[in-house]
C-alpha positions as CSV (number, residue, x, y, z in Angstrom):
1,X,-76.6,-38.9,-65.3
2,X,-76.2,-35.2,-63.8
3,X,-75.2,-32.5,-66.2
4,X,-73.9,-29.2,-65.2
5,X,-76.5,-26.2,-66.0
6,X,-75.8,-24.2,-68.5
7,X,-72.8,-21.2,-68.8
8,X,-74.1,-18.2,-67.3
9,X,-76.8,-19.7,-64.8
10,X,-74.7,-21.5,-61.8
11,X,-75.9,-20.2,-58.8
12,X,-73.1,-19.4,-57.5
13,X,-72.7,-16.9,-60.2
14,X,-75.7,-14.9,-59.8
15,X,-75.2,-13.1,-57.0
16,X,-71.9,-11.9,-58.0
17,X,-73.6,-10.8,-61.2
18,X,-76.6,-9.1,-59.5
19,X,-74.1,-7.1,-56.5
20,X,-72.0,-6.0,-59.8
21,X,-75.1,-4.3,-61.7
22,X,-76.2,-3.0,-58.1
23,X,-72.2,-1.5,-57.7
24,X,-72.5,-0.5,-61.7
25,X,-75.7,1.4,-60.7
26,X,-74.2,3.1,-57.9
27,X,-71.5,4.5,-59.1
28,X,-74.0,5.7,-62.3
29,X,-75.7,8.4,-59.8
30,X,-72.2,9.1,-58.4
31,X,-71.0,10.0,-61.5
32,X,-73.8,11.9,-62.6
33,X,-73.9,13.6,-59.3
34,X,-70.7,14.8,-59.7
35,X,-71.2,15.8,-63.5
36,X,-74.1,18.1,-62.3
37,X,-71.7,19.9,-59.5
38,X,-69.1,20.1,-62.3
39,X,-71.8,21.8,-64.7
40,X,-72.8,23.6,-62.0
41,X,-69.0,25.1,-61.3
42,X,-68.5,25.4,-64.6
43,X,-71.2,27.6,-65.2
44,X,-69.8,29.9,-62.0
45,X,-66.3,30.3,-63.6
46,X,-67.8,30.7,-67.5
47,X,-69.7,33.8,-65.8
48,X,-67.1,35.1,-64.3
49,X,-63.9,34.8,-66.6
50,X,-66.8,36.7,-69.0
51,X,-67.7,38.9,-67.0
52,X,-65.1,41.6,-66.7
């Protein structure tokens, strides 16, 4: 008698799981790319609203 594998570990399923953590990755160093031109910006304006 066949019986189905496990939940979590259809094949089918994998993939889908694996592209998601690649896209979840992704948009990690985008978002921390963007955090870093944001510091970077904020830094410009902090020194010069305190500067006068």
């Amino acid at each position: 008698m066949f019986s189905p594998p496990p939940f979590g570990l259809s094949l089918e399923s994998e993939p889908l799981c694996v592209a998601s953590s690649r896209k979840a990755f992704q948009l990690q160093r985008q978002v921390s790319r963007v955090r870093k031109e944001f510091d970077c910006w904020d830094r410009i304006l902090f020194e010069a609203l305190h500067h006068e």
